[in-house]
C-alpha positions as CSV (number, residue, x, y, z in Angstrom):
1,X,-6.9,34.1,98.7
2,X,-5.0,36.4,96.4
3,X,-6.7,36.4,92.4
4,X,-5.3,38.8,90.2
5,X,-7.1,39.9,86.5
6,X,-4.5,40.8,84.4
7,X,-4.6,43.3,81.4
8,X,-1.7,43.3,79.7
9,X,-2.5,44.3,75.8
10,X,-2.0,47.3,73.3
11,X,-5.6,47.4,73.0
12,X,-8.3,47.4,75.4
13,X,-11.0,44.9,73.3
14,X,-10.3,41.9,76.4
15,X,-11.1,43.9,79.0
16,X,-14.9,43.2,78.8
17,X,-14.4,39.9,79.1
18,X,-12.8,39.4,82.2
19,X,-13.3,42.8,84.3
20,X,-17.1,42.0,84.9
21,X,-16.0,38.8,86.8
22,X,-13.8,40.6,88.9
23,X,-16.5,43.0,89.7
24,X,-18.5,40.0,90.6
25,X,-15.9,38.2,92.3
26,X,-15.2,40.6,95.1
27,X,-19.0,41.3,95.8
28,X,-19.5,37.3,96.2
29,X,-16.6,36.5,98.3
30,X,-15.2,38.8,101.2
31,X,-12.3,36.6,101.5
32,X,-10.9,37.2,98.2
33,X,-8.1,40.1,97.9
34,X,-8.9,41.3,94.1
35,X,-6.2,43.0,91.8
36,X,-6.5,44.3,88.6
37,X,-3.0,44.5,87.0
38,X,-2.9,46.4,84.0
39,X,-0.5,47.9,81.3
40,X,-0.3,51.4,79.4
41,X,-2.6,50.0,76.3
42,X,-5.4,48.4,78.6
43,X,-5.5,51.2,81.4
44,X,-7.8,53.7,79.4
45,X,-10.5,50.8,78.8
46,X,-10.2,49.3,82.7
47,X,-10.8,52.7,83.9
48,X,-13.9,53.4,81.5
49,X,-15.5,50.3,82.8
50,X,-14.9,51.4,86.4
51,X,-15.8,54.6,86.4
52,X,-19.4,53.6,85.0
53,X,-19.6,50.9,88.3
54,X,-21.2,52.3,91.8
55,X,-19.2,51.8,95.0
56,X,-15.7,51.7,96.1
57,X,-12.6,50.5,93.3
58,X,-10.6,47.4,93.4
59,X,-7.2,47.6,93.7
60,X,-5.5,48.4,90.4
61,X,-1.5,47.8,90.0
62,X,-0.4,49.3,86.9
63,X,2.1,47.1,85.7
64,X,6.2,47.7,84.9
65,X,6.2,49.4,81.2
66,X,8.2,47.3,78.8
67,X,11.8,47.6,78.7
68,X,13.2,50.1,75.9
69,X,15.0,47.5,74.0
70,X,11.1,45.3,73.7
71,X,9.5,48.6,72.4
72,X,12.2,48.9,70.1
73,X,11.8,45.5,68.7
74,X,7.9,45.6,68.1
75,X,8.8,48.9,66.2
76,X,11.3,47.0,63.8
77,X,8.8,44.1,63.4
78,X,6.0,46.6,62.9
79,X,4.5,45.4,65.6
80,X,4.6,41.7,64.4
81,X,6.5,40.5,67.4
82,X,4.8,41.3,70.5
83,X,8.1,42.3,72.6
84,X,6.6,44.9,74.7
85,X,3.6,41.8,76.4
86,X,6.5,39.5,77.0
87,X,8.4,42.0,78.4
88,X,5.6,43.2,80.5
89,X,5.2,39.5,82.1
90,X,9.0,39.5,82.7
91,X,9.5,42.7,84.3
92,X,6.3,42.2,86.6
93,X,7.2,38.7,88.1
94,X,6.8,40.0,91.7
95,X,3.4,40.6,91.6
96,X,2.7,37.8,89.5
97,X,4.3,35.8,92.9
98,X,2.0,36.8,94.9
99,X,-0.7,35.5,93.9
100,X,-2.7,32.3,94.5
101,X,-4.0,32.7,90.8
102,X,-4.3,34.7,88.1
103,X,-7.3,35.4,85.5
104,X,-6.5,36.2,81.9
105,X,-8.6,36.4,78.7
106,X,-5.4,35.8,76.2
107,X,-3.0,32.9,76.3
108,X,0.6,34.7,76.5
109,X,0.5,34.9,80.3
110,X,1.0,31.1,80.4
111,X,4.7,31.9,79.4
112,X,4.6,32.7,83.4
113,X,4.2,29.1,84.1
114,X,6.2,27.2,81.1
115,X,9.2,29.8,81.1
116,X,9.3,32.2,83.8
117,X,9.3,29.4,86.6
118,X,5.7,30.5,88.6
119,X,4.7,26.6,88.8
120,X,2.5,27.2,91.7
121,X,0.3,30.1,90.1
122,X,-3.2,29.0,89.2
123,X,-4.2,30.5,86.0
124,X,-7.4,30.8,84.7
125,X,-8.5,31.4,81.4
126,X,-11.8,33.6,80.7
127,X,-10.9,33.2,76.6
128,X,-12.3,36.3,74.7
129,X,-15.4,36.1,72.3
130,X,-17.0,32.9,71.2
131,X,-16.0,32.9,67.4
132,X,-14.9,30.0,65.8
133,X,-11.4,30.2,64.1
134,X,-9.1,27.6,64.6
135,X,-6.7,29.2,67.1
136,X,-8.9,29.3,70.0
137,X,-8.9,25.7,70.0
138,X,-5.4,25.1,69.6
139,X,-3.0,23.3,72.1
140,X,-2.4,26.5,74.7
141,X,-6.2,26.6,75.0
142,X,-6.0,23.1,76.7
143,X,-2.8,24.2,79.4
144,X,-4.5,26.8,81.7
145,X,-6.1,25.6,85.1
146,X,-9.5,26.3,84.7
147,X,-11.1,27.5,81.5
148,X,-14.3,29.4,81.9
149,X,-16.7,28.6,78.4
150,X,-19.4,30.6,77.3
151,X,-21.4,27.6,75.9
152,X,-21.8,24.1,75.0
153,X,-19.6,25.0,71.3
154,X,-16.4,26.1,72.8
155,X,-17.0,22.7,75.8
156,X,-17.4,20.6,72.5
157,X,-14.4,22.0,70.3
158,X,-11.9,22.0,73.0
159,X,-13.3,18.3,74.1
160,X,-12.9,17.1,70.2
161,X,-9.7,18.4,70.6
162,X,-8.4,16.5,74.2
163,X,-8.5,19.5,75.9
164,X,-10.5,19.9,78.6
165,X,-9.1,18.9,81.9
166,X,-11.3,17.2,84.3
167,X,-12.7,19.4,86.8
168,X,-11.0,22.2,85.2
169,X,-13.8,23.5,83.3
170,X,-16.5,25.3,83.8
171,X,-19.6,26.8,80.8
172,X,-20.6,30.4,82.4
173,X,-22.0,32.4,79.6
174,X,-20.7,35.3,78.7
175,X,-19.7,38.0,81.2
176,X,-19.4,40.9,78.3
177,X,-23.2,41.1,78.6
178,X,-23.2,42.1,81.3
179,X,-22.2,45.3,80.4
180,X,-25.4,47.9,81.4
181,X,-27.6,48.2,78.1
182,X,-27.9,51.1,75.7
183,X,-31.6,52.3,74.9
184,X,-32.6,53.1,73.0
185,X,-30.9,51.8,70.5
186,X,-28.2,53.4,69.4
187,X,-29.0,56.4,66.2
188,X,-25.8,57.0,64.6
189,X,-26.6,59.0,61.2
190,X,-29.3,61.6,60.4
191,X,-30.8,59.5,58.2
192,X,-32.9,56.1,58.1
193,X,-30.6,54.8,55.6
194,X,-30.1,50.8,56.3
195,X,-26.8,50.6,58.2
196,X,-24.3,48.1,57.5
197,X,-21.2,47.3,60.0
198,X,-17.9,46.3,57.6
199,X,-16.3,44.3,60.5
200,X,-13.0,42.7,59.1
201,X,-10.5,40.9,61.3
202,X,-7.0,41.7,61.0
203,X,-5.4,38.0,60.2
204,X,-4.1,38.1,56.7
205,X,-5.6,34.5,56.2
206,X,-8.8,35.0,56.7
207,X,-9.5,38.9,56.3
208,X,-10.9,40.6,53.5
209,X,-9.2,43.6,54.7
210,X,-5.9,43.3,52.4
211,X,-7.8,42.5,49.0
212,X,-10.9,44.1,48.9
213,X,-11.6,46.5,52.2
214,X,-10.3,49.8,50.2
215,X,-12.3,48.7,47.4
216,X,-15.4,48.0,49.5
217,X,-15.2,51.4,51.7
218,X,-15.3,53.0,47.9
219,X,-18.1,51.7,47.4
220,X,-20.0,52.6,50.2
221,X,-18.8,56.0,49.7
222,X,-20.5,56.4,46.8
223,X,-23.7,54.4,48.0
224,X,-27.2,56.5,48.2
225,X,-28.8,53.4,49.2
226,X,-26.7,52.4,52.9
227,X,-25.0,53.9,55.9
228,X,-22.1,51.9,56.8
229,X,-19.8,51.9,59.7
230,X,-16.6,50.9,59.2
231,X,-15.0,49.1,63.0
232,X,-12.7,46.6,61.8
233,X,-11.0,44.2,64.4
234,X,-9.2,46.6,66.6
235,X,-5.6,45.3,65.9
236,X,-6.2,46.0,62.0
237,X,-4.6,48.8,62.2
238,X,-2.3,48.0,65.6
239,X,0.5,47.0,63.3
240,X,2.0,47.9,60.2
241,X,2.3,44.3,59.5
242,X,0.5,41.3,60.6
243,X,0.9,37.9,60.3
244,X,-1.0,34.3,60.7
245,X,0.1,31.2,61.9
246,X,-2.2,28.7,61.0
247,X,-2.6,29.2,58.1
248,X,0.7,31.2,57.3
249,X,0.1,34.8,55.7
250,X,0.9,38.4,55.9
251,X,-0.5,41.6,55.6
252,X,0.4,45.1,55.2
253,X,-1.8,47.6,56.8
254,X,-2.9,50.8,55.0
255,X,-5.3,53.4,56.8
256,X,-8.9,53.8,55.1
257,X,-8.8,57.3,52.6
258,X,-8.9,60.3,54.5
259,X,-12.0,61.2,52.0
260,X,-14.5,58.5,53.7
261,X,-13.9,60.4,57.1
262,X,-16.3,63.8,56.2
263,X,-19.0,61.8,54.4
264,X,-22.3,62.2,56.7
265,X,-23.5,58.5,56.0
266,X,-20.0,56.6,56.9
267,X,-18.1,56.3,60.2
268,X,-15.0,55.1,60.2
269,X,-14.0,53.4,63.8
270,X,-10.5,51.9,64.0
271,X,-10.2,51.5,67.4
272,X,-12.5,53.6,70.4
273,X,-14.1,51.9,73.3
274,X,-17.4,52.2,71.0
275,X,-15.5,49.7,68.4
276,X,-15.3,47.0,71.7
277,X,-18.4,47.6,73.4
278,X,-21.4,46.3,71.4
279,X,-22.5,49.8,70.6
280,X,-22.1,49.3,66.7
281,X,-23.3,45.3,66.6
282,X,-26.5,46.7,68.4
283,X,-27.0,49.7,66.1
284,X,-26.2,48.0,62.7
285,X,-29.2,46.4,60.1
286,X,-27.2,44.3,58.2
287,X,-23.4,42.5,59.2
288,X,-21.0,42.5,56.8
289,X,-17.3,40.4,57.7
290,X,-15.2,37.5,57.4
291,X,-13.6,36.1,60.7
292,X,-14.7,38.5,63.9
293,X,-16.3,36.9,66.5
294,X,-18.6,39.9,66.9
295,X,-20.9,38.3,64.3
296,X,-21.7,36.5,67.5
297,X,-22.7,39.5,69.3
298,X,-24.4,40.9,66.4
299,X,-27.1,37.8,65.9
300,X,-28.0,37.9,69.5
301,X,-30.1,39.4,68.1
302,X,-31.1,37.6,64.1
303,X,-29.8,40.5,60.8
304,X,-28.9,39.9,57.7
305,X,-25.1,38.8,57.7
306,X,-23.1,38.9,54.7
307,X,-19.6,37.3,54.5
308,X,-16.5,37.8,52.4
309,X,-14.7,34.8,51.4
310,X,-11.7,36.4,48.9
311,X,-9.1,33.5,49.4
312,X,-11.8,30.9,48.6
313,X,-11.6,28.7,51.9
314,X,-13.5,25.6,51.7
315,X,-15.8,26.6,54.8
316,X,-18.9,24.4,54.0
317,X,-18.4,21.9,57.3
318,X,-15.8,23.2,58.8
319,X,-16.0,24.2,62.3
320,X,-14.0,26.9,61.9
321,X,-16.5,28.8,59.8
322,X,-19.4,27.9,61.4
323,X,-20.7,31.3,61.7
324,X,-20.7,31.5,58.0
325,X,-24.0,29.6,58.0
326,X,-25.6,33.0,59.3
327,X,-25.9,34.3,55.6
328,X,-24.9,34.0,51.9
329,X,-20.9,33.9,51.7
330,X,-19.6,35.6,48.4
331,X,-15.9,35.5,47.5
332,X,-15.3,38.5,44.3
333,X,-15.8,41.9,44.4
334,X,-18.4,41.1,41.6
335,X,-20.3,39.1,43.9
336,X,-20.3,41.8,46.5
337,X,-21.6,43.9,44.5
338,X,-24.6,41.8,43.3
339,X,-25.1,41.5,47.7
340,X,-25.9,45.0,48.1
341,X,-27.6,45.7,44.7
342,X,-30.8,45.2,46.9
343,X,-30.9,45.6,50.2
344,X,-30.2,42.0,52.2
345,X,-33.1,40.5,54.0
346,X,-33.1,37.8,56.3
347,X,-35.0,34.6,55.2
348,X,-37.1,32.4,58.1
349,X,-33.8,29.7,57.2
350,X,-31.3,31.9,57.9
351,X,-33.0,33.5,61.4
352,X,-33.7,29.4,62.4
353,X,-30.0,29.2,61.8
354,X,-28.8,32.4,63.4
355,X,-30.7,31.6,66.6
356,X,-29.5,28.1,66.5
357,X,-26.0,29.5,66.7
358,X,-25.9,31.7,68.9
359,X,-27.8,29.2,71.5
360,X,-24.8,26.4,70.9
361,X,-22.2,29.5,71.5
362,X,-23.9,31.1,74.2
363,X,-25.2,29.6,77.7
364,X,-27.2,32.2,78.9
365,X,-29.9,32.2,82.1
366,X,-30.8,34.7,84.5
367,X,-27.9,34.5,86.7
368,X,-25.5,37.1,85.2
369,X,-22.7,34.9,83.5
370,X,-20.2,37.4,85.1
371,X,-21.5,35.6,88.7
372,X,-21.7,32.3,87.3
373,X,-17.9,32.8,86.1
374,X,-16.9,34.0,89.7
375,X,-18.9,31.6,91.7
376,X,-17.0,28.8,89.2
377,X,-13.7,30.4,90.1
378,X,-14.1,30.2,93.9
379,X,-15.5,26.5,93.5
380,X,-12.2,25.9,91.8
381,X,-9.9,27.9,94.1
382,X,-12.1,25.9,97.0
383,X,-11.1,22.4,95.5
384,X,-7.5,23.4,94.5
């Protein structure tokens, strides 16, 4: 039974998500053949994970680059169109042959069954995160084999939403906590300043990024009162301009001021394996974002949360901004500012709340969910 786990982004932020299971995978099963396939941008991030894992390595196939003319194209777009991961799919179709099925935590690799002809491949979707926005619940989240959940909110969304296909389903948990714990907890600055995490995501529909990041990071700057690290979304800054679907929007990118880089109670992080890896949603006091699905991973254990609403959605019952229930949601600068004039606290309301969403997202017991997920994949692969 041949299962690949394929890596095939710029950035390396999936890789948690579906490595762990293939870890798992190949100590349950001695009759699975395991290969990771990965491009350039995910190789640094697979081999990180690795090399912190005892015993011998699967076997990693680092993929076909993209042709020239795709890496030319993502340049003109600024990286808007994604040439290069289509490109990778394309000029990789051998592998992708061989194999009984294939694990992914992003939906572009099901252009190897609905355009590049590979009928027979299962694939098997291990999503990435457990936030809420509307995209992971679209129609390519219902067209994958089997679809591993991390609770009873994605099972319910995706049901809502005449998704789910019968006995191609499974709820595992989460497989990124798996990952071996920091303690203590993580000390970033020399002080005992309250630290706040600015966490914006890059979509120009929901971010607050494009109108009031640079503002926000000025702020902080000049702040006696709060550390703050700064680890937006790591595709923020992956592209010169990004845009959103649903709704439609662009945004163009500009890098935080070289300025806020020296100061002793700021870190800016646009993009290291610490920005991915829970290391600044376990060290923060206080969350401060729009549309990440970190927030998640930061209430595992209850904060304050504050979000930033600047386009004025309409989030009150909507599933789509459930998360913003965590903590007050302010929508001006003005209103920002009147946030942080004291420092945010966490009300007994907003911890019942906290802990009431992370239990619906999160199906957690004391079998890793990295097991569960590989014990669900060989049930499948057993049935199919």
């Amino acid at each position: 039974m041949r299962i690949g786990f394929l890596f095939n982004h710029s950035a390396g932020h999936q890789v948690a998500h579906s490595l762990p299971v293939a870890l798992a995978l190949r100590r349950l099963s001695n009759r699975a053949d395991i290969r990771i396939l990965v491009s350039q941008g995910s190789e640094a991030e697979v081999t990180r994970m690795l090399d912190r894992e005892a015993g011998p390595r699967p076997d990693i196939v680092r993929l076909a680059p993209p042709a020239p003319l795709a890496r030319a194209a993502k340049r003109a777009t600024g990286g808007a169109v994604p040439a290069d991961t289509l490109s990778v799919l394309r000029r990789n179709l051998d592998h992708f042959r061989d194999l009984d099925a294939l694990v992914v935590p992003e939906k572009t690799s099901l252009l190897l069954k609905t355009h590049f002809g590979l009928d027979n491949l299962k694939l098997i979707h291990t999503r990435h995160g457990a936030g809420d926005r509307a995209i992971g619940f679209d129609k390519a989240s219902g067209k994958f084999d089997l679809v591993l959940m991390s609770g009873a909110k994605i099972r319910d969304r995706l049901s809502d939403a005449g998704l789910l296909r019968q006995d191609g389903h499974a709820i595992v948990g989460y497989p990124k906590f798996d990952l071996p714990p920091r303690s203590p907890r993580p000390r970033l600055f020399p002080n005992d300043r309250p630290t706040v995490l600015y966490n914006p995501h890059p979509s120009p529909a929901l971010s607050s990024w494009y109108s009031m990041g640079p503002q926000i990071l000025d702020w902080f700057a000049k702040s006696d009162e709060y550390n703050l690290i700064f680890a937006p979304h790591v595709m923020l800054f992956q592209k010169k301009l990004t845009a959103s679907l649903s709704p439609f929007a662009l945004g163009w990118n500009r890098l935080p001021d070289v300025r806020h880089y020296d100061l002793d109670h700021m870190l800016i992080d646009t993009g290291s394996a610490a920005s991915v890896d829970m290391t600044y949603t376990d060290a923060a006091d206080i969350y401060l974002g729009d549309a990440s699905s970190q927030i998640y991973e930061f209430i595992r254990r209850p904060r304050p949360c504050v979000f930033l609403n600047p386009r004025g959605h309409a989030w009150r019952g909507d599933a789509d901004f459930a998360h913003w229930q965590a903590g007050p949601v302010v929508e001006t600068f003005d209103d920002f500012e009147a946030a942080f004039e004291e420092v945010p606290m966490l009300d007994p309301a907003d911890r019942q709340r906290q802990r009431d969403l992370f239990a619906y997202s999160f199906d957690l017991d004391a079998r890793p969910s990295s097991e569960r997920a590989a014990a669900a994949i060989l049930d499948y692969m057993g049935r199919a």
